[in-house]
LOPAKE-572175 format. One line per 2 residues: number of its first residue (from 0); their letters; for each residue x negated, y negated, z of N, C-alpha, C, O. Coordinates in Angstrom, 2 decimals. Example, Ala and Ser with C-alpha at 12.3 -4.5 7.8 and 13.67 -1.06 7.14 Angstrom:
# LOPAKE-572175
0 = AS = -13.19 5.69 7.80 -12.30 4.50 7.80 -13.20 3.30 7.80 -14.24 3.32 8.46  -12.85 2.25 7.08 -13.67 1.06 7.14 -12.90 -0.03 7.87 -13.41 -1.14 8.04
//
This chain:
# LOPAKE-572175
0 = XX = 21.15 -90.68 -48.20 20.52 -90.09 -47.05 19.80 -88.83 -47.50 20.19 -88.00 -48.32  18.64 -88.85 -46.80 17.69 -87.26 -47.63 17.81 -86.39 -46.28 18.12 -86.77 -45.15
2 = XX = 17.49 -85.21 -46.71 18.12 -83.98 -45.64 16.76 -83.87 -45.43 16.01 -84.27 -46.31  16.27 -83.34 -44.30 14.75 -82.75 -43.72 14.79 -81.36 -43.24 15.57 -81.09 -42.33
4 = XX = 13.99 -80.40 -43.76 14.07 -79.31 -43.03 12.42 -78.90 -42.23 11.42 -78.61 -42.89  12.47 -78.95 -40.91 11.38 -78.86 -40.41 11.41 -78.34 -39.13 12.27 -78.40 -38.25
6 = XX = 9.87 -77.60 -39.18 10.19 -76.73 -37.63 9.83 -77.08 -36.68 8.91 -77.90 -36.60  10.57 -76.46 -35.43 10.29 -77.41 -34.36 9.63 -75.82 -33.23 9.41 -74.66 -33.58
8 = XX = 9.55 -76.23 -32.38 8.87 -75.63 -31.15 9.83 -74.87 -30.50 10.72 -75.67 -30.20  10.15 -73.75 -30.11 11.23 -73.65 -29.10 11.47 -74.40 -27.69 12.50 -74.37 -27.02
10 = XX = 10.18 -75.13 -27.38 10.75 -75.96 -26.05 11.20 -76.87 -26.61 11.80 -77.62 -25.83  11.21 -77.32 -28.08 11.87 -78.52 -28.91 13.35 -78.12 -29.01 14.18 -78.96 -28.67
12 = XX = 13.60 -77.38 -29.28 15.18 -76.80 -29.69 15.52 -76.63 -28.36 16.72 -76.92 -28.38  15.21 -76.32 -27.13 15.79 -76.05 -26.11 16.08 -77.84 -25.37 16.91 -78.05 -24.49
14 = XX = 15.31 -78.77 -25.89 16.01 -79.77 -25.81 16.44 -80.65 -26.41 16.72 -81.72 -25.86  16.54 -80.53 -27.14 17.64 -80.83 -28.59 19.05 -79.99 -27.93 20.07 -80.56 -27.54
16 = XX = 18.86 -78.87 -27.93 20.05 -78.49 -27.33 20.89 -79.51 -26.40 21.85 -80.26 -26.56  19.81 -79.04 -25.09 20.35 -79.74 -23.94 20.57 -81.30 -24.03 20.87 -81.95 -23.03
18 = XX = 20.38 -81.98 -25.50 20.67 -83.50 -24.89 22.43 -82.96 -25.78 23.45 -83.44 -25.28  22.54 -82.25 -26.68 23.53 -81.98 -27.26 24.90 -81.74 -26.39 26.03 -82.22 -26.47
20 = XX = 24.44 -81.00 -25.71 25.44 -80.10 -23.77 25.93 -81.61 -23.24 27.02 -82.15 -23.09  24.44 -82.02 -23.00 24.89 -83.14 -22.07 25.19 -84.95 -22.83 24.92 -86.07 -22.39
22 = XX = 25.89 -84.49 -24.16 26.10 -85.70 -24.41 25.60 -86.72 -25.30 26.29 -87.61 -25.79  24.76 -86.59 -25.43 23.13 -87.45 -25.60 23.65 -87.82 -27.48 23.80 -88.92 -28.00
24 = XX = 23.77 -86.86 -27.91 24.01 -86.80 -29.71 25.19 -85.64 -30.06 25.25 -84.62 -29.37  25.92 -85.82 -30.93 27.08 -85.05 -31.47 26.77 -83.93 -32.02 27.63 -83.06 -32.03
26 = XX = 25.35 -83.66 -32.67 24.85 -82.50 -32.94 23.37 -82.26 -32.66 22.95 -83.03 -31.80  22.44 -81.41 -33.13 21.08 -81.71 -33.58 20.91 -82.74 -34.58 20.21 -83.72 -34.31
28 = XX = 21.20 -82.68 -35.16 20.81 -83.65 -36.25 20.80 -85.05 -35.37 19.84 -85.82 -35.42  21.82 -85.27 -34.64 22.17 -86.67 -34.14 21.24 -86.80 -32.99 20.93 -87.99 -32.84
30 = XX = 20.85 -86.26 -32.39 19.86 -86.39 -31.43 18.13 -86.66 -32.02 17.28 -87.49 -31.69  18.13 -85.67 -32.90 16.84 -86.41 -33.96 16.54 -87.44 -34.64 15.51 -88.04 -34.93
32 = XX = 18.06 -87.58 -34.93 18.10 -89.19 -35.66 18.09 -90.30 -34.70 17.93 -91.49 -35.00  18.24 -89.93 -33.77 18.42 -90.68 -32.44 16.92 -91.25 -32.01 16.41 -92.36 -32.13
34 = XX = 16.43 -89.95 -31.42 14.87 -89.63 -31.45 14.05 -90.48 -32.46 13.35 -91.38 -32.00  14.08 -90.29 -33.67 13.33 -91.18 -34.26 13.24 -92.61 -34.55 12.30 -93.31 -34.91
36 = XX = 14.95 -92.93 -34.19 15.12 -94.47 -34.50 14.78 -95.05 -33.10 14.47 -96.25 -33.09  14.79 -94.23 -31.64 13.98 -94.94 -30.78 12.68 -95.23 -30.93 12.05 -96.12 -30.35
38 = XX = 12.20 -94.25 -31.93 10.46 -94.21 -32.34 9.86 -94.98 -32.60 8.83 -95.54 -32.23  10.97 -95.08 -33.75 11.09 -96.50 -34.58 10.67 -98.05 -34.06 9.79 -98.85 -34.37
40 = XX = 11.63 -98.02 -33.25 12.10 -99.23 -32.59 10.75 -99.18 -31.71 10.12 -100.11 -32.21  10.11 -98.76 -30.93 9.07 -98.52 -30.21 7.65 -98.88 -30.66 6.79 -99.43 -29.98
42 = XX = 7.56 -98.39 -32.15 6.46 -98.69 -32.69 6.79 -99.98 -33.31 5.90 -100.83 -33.31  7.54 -100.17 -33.65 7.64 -102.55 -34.08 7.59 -102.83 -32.71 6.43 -103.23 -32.53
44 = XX = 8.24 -102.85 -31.57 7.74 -103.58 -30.52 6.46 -103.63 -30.24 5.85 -104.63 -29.88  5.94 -102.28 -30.43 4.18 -102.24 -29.75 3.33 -102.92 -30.93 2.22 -103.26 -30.50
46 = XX = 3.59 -103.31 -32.71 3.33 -103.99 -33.73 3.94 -105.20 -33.05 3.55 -106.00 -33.90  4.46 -105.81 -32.36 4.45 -107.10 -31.86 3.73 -107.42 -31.02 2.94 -108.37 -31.03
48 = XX = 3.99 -106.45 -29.95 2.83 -107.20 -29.00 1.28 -106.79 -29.28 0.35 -107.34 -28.69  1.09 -105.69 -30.30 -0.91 -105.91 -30.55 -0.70 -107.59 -31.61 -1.61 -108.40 -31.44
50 = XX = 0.28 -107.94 -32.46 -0.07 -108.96 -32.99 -0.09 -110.36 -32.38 -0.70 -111.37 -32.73  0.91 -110.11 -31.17 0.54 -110.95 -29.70 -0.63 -111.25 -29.01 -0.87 -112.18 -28.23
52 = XX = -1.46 -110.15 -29.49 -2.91 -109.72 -28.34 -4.01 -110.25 -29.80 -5.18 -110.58 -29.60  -3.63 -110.24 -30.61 -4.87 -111.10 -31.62 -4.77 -112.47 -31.71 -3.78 -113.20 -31.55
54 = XX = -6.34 -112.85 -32.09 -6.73 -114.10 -31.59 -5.99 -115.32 -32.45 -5.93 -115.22 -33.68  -5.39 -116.53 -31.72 -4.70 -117.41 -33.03 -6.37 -118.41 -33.62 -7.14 -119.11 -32.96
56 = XX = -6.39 -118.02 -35.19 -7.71 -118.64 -35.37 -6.68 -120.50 -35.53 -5.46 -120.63 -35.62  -7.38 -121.24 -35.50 -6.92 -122.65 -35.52 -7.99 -123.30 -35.92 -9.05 -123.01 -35.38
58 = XX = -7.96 -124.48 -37.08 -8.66 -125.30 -37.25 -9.14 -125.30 -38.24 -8.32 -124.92 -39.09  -10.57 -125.65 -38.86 -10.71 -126.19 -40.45 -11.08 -124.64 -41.05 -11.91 -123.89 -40.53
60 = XX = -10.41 -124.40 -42.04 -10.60 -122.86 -42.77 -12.24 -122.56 -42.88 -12.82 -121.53 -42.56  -12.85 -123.90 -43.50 -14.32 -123.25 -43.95 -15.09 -122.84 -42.60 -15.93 -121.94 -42.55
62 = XX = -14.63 -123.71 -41.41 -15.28 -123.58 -40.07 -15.33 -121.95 -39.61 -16.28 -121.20 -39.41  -13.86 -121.76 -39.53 -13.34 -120.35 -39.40 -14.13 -118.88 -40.43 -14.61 -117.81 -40.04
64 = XX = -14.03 -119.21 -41.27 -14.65 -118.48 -43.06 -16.20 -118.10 -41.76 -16.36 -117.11 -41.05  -16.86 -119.02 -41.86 -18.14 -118.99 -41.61 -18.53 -118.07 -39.80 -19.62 -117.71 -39.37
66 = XX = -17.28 -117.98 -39.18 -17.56 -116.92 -38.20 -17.56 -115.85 -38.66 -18.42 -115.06 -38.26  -16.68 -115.46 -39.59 -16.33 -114.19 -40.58 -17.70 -113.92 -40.79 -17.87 -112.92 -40.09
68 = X = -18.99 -114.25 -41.43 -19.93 -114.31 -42.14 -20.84 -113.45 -41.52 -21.95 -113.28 -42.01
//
């Protein structure tokens, strides 16, 4: 595991805090790690559905090749 040291905003730390108060993560750290693996998870779903939203090409390759052109 690699350690990160980076600055944040004070309205950032004031909720980092508060998810800390209320539960949310066991420390700062755990609420960031938290934070990012929802990020995470957020950006592959939205990488699924744009690869959902592109076109399925179908049919003879050279046919296809030649729209490319």
């Amino acid at each position: 595991m690699t350690t990160l040291s980076i600055p944040v905003s004070g309205e950032l730390e004031k909720f980092i805090n508060k998810m800390v108060k209320e539960g949310r993560g066991s420390n700062k750290a755990d609420v960031v790690r938290r934070a990012l693996n929802a990020y995470s998870e957020n950006e592959a779903v939205e990488a699924v559905l744009r690869a959902q939203a592109e076109p399925n090409l179908k049919g003879d390759l050279r046919i296809l090749m030649k729209k490319f052109k």
